[in-house]
C-alpha positions in Angstrom: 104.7 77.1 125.5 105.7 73.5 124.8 107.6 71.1 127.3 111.0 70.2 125.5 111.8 66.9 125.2 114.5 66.0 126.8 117.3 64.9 125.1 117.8 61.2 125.2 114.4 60.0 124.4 114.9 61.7 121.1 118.5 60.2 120.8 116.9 56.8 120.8 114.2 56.7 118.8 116.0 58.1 115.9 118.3 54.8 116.3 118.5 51.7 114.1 116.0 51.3 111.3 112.0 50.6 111.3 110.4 47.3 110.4 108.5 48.7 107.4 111.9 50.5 106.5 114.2 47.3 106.4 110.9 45.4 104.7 111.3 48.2 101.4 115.3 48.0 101.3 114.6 43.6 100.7 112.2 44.4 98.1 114.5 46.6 96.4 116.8 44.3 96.4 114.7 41.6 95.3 113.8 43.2 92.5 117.0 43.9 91.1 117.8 40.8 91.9 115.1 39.2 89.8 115.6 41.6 86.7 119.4 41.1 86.4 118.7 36.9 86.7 115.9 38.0 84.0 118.0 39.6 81.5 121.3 37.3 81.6 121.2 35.7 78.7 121.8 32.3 77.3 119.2 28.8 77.7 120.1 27.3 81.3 119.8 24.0 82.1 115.7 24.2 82.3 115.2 25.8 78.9 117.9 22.8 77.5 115.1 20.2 78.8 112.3 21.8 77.5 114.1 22.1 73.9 115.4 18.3 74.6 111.7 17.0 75.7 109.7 19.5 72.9 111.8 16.9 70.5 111.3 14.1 72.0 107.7 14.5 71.8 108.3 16.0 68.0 109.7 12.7 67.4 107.0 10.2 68.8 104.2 12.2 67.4 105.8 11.3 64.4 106.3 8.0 64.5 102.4 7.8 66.0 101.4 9.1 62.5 103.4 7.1 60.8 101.7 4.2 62.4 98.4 5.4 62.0 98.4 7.1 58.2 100.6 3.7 57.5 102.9 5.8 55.8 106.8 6.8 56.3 107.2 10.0 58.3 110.3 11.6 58.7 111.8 14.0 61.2 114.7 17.0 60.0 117.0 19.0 60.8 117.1 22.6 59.0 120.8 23.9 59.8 119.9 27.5 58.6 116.3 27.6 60.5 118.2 26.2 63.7 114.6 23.7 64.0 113.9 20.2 63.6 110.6 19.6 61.4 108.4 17.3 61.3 106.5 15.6 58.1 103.2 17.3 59.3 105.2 20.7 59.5 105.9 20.9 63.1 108.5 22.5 64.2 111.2 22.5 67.2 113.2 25.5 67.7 116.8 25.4 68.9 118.5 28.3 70.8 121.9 29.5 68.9 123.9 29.0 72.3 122.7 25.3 72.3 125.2 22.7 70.3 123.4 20.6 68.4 125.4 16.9 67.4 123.4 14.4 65.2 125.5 11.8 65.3 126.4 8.6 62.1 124.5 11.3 59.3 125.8 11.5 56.1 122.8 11.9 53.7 120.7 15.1 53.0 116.7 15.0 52.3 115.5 17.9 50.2 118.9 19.9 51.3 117.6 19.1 54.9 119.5 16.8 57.5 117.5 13.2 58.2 117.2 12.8 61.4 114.9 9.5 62.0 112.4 8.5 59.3 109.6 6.2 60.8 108.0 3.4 58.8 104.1 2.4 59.2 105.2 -0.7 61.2 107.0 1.3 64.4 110.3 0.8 63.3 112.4 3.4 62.2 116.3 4.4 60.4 117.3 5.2 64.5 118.8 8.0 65.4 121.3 9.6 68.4 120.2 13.0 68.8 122.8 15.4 71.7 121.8 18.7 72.7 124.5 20.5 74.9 125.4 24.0 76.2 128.5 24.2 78.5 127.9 21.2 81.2 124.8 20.0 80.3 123.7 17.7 78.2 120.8 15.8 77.0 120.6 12.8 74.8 118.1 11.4 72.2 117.9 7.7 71.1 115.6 6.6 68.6 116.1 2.8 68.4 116.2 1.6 64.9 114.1 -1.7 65.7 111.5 -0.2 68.1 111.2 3.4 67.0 111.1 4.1 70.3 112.7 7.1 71.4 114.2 7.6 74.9 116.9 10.4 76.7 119.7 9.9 77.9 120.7 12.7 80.4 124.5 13.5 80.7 
């Protein structure tokens, strides 16, 4: 025959929760937590930089080989594609929920926006390049004289 337990010692250790249960609930949690930041969608400010600073590198590679081939290199803009493309064939995607402004253009190359074209000696045609989506926004200057090319963060 067993001793019964008395009564209040059971009580209380039936109270409350266990270290290694409250430990599972936070994971859970976290999880969730993680898959629903996951799947929202849109660019955020950190994928705006990375498309703002994958063309600003886009840009002075292509006024590096323009230097060094001693030939004009140009840089566009492909509406349709949603890219900028480089002479060598490079390309820079754009996210559809980021605004793209290329602002003083009014000429098309091969159907093709210009954005900067780059001569053999540094200099280039300039451009002001803004890419924006909701508060943020990032700016690229490519100065005409230079060819250097700079941001401008908003």
């Amino acid at each position: 025959m067993s001793q019964p337990t008395p009564p209040m010692l059971y009580i209380e250790a039936k109270r409350g929760f266990t270290l290694i249960e409250m430990t599972v609930v936070m994971a859970v949690v976290a999880l969730v937590a993680s898959l629903v930041v996951a799947s929202t969608p849109g660019t955020g400010r950190a994928g705006l930089k990375a498309v703002t600073m994958e063309a600003v590198a886009l840009l002075r590679r292509e006024r590096e080989s323009a230097i060094l081939s001693r030939t004009d290199h140009r840089v566009v803009l492909d509406g349709a594609a949603r890219a900028l493309i480089g002479e060598g064939g490079e390309r820079v995607f754009v996210p559809s929920d980021v605004a793209v402004d290329l602002l003083g253009v009014d000429d098309l190359w091969s159907g093709r926006v210009p954005v900067a074209l780059f001569h053999p000696d540094g200099a280039s045609t300039g451009a002001v390049l803004r890419f924006s989506r909701e508060a943020a926004e990032y700016e690229i200057r490519v100065n005409w004289y230079t060819g250097g090319v700079s941001v401008k963060v908003d």
